[in-house]
N, C-alpha and C positions, 0 to 999 in steps of 0.2 A: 465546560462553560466558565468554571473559575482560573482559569487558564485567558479563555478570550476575556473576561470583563477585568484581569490586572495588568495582562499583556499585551491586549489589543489583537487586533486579526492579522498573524506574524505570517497566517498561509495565504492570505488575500482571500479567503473562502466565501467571501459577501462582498466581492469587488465589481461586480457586473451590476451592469445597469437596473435599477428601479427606478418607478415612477413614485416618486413620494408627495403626496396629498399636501397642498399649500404650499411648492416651497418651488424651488429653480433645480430644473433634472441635471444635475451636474454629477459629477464620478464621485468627488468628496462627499459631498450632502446624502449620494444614493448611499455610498459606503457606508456611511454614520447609521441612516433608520437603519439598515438590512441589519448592524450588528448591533442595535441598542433595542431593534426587538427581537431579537434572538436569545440577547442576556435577558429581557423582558418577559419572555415565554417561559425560561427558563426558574426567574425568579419567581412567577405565579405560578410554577409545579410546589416549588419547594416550601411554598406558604407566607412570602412576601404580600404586605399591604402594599397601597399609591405611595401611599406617604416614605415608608422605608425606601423604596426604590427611587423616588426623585432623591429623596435625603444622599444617598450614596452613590446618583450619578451625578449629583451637584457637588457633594463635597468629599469626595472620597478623592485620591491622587490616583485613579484607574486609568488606562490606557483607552478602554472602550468609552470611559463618557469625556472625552476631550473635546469633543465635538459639543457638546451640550454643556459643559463648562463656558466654548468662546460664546457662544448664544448668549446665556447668561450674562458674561461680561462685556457685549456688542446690544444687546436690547433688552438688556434687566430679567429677575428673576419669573417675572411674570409669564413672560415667552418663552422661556427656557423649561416653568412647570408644564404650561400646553402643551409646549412639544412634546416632552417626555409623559405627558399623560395620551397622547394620541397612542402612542407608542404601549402603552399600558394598556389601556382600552382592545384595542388591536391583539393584542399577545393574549387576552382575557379571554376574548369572544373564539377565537380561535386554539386555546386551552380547553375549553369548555365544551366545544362541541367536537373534540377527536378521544377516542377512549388511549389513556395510556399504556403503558407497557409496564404493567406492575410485575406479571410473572412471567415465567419459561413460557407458560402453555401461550400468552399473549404474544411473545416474541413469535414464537413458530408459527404464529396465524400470519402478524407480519410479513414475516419470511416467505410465506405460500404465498401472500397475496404482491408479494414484490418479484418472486418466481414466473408465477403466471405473466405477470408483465414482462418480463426478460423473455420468456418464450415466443409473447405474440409481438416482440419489437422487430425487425426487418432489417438483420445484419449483413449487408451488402458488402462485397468484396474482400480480400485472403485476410483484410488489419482487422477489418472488423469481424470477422469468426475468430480469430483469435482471439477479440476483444473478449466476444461472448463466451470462452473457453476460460479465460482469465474469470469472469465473474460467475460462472459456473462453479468452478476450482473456490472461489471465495467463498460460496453458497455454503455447498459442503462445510468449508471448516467453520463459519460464523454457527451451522447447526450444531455441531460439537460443541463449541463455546455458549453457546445460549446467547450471543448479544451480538450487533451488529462490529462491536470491536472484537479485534481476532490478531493475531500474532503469528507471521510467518514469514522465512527467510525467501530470500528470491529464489536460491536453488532448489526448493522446498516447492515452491510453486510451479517452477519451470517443469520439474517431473510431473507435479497435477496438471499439468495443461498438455505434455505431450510435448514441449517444446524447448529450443535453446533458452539457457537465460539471460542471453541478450535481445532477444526478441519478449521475453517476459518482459526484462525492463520496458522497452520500447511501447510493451501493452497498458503496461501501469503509467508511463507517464502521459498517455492517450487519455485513460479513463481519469486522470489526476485534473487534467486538462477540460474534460467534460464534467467537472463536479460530480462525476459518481464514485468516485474516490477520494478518501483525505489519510496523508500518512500521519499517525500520530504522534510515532517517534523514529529515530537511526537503528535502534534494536541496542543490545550490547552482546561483548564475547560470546555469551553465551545464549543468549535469546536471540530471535526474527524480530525483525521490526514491527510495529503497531500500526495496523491500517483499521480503516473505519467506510465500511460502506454507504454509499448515501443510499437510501430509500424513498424514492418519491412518489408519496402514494394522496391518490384523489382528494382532494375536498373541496366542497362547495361555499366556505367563509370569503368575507369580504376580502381575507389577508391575499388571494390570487388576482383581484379584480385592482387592487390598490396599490400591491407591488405582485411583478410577475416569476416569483419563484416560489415554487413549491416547499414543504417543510423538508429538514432534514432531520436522521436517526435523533438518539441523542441529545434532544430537545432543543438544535437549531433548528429554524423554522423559515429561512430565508435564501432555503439553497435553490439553486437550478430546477425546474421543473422539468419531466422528460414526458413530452406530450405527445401520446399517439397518433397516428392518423388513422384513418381507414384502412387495415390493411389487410391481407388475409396469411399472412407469417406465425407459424403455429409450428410447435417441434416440442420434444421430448428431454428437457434439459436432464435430467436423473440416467437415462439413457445414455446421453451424451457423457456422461460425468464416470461413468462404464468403462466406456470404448475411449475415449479422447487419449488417454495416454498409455496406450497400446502402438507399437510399431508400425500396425498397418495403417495408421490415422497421422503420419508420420507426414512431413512436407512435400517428400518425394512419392508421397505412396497415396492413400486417397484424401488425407491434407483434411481441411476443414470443412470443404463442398461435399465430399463424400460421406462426414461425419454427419453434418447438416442433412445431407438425402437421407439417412438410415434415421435418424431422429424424430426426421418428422412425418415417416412410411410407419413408425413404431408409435410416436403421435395416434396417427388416422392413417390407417392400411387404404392400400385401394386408390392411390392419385393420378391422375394423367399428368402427362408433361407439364403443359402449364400451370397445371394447379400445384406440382413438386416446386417450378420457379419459383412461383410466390409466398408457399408454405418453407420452403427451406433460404428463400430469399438469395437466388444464385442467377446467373444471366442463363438465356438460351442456348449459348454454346457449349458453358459448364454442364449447365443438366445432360446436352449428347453423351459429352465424352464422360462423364461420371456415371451414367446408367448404364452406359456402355461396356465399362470396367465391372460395372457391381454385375450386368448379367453375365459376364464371360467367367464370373470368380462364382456364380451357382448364390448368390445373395439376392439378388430378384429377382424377380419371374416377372415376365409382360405376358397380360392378356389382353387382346384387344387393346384398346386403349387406355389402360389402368395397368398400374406396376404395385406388386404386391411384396413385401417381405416375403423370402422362404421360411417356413414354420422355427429353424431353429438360427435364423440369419444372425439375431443379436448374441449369440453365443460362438458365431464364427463358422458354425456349419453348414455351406451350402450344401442347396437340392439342386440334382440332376434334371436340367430342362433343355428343349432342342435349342438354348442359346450355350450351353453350357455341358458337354457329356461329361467333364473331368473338376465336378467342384471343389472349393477347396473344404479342408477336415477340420480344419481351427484356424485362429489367428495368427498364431506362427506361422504355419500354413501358408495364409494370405500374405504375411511380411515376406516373409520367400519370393512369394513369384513377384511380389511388386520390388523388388530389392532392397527394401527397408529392415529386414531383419538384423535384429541386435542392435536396434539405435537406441532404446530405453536405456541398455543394460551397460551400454558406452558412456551416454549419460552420466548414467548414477554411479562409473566408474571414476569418471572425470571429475564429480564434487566432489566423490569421498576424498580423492586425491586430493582436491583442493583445502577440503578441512584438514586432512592429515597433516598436508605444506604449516597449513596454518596457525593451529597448534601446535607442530614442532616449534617455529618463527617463536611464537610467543611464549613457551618456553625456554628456548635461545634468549631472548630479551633479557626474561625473567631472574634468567640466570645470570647475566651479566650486570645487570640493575642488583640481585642480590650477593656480587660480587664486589661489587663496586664498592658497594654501603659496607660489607665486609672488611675488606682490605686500603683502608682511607691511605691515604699517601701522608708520609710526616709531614709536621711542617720546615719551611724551608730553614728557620733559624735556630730548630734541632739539631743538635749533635749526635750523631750515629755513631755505634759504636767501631767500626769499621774504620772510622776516620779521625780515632783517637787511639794514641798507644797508652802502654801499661804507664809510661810517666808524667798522662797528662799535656803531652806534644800535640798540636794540631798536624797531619800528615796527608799528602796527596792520594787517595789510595788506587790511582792507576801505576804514580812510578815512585810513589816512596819515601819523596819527598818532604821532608820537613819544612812548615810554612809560619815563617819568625811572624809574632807579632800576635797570632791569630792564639784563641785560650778559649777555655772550657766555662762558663760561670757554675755557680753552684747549683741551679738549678735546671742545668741540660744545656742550655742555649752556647752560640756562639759571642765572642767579645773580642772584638781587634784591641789591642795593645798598640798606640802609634807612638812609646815612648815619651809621652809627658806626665806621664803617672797619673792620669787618668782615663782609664780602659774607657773606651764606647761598645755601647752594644751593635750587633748588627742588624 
């Protein structure tokens, strides 16, 4: 937040359209409220009065009140205080009635109550299970970390997801895209980069009805809202978080539809076809040929019209059923017959190589950089000793040559002699 209120919003993170109360719904105007109550929110966490906060978006040289500066200098201090008290008001009432994130145990209620939403969201089609693999993959590590900002390389994730990490990328600049991501820095040599999950969780304050974005982590409060529908999409993310980057869960092998069908049979045992469509959120034809595959691998059984996990399915072992006489014994197992075996371990072959490349590279540099500063080149109007004799001659030293004119000064340097008795330096 001290970053947006000196720099301005350098990632456009409050650049989507609001509805701002009295004023002309324009891109500029919306931009300004969305980021001046957001440093607003933030300033009534931290124990700012009205007064302090107009004072210092009136007259501070910040990037975030420029907007509220030209006011000021277009229709006097007066409209410039309303405005920024609307804004104050606003960030107040919506402070006030959300509990903050004071400790760990807070964050992790968070974190379940933003989980649960990620489960019952309805990820349609191969980007978006990926999508949901990607924030799954985040899940995990923001729990480790205790806060919604978390620290990780790409390659680092592409193994948490199960996938290339060009398709990682390709995830992240999707969910970057959709506001449920913000990177918060490039990483350096030695760390992953800094990403920061948005979280957009329920409230019923004026701040949704008056602009339509929901709060973000971190105490902006004017990001994207992710609003449900009706839906009946429900799965097992921790489960998912298991299996995903296992071989058998590979592009070529049962992919993201397949992971999706075991997640959400582990969910709620017991689904028919179309209750699997909709809870795993996959088309009619994916559900055939993906149940198809899980019953011939001994992974689930059909009865009647309900498909059930076999007892020890999420651990890889199928049961013997009249779909199935030859189940598979594990997950290797299953990578086997689907052809996917060994694509993890290729993977993680492939980055180590690539940090090793990389490291060396930067060692190479490091050395040359510390050779460089090492070994300086004279300068050119030194005299080398190579290119003076024992009597004080200047000499060519490829042929031998003696070079009239040319002398030593006393203090190293070169001095032409042109014969008038008075030497020039060179």
């Amino acid at each position: 937040m001290h970053k947006l209120l000196v720099l301005g919003d350098q990632d456009a993170a409050y650049a989507t359209g609001n509805l701002q109360r009295g004023g002309k719904n324009t891109a500029a105007s919306d931009h300004a409220w969305a980021t001046t109550r957001a440093v607003a929110a933030d300033a009534v966490r931290v124990g700012w009065d009205r007064a302090s906060f107009v004072h210092v978006m009136l007259n501070g040289p910040y990037k975030a009140s420029q907007h509220a500066r030209t006011l000021q200098h277009r229709r006097g201090y007066d409209k410039a205080a309303a405005w920024l008290g609307r804004a104050w008001d606003g960030a107040q009432q919506y402070v006030c009635s959300t509990d903050p994130l004071t400790t760990r145990q807070d964050f992790h209620a968070a974190l379940a109550a933003f989980r649960s939403r990620i489960e019952c969201t309805p990820w349609q089609g191969i980007a978006r299970k990926t999508d949901l693999r990607n924030l799954i993959a985040r899940m995990d590590i923001c729990s480790q970390a205790g806060s919604w900002d978390h620290a990780v390389s790409i390659r680092d994730l592409s193994e948490r997801m199960g996938c290339s990490r060009t398709t990682a990328h390709h995830s992240n600049q999707r969910l970057l895209n959709a506001r449920m991501l913000r990177q918060l820095d490039r990483g350096s040599p030695t760390e992953g980069a800094r990403w920061m999950v948005i979280s957009h969780l329920p409230s019923s304050t004026s701040h949704h009805w008056s602009t339509p974005k929901g709060p973000e982590a971190g105490g902006a409060m004017s990001g994207p809202s992710m609003r449900l529908t009706a839906t009946e999409a429900n799965l097992d993310s921790r489960a998912a978080s298991r299996l995903m980057r296992l071989d058998a869960f590979a592009h070529h092998g049962l992919g993201g539809t397949g992971l999706a069908i075991l997640a959400s049979l582990a969910e709620r045992d017991g689904q028919s076809r179309t209750e699997l469509q909709a809870s795993a959120s996959i088309s009619r034809p994916t559900a055939y040929r993906q149940l198809r595959k899980l019953k011939h691998l001994g992974l689930v059984r059909h009865e009647g019209e309900l498909y059930h996990l076999s007892p020890t399915a999420l651990e890889g072992i199928g049961a013997a059923t009249p779909q199935c006489a030859d189940p598979v014994a594990d997950w290797t197992d299953t990578a086997e017959r689907l052809g996917t075996a060994g694509t993890a371990e290729r993977r993680r072959r492939h980055h180590s190589a690539q940090r090793t490349h990389w490291h060396l590279e930067q060692a190479r540099i490091a050395e040359r950089r510390h050779a460089s500063h090492q070994f300086t080149l004279p300068h050119p109007a030194v005299a080398l000793p190579h290119h003076v004799r024992a009597d004080g001659c200047a000499v060519d030293p490829a042929t031998g040559e003696v070079i009239t004119g040319l002398l030593v000064a006393s203090d190293g340097r070169w001095i032409w002699d042109d014969g008038s008795g008075s030497p020039l330096t060179t």
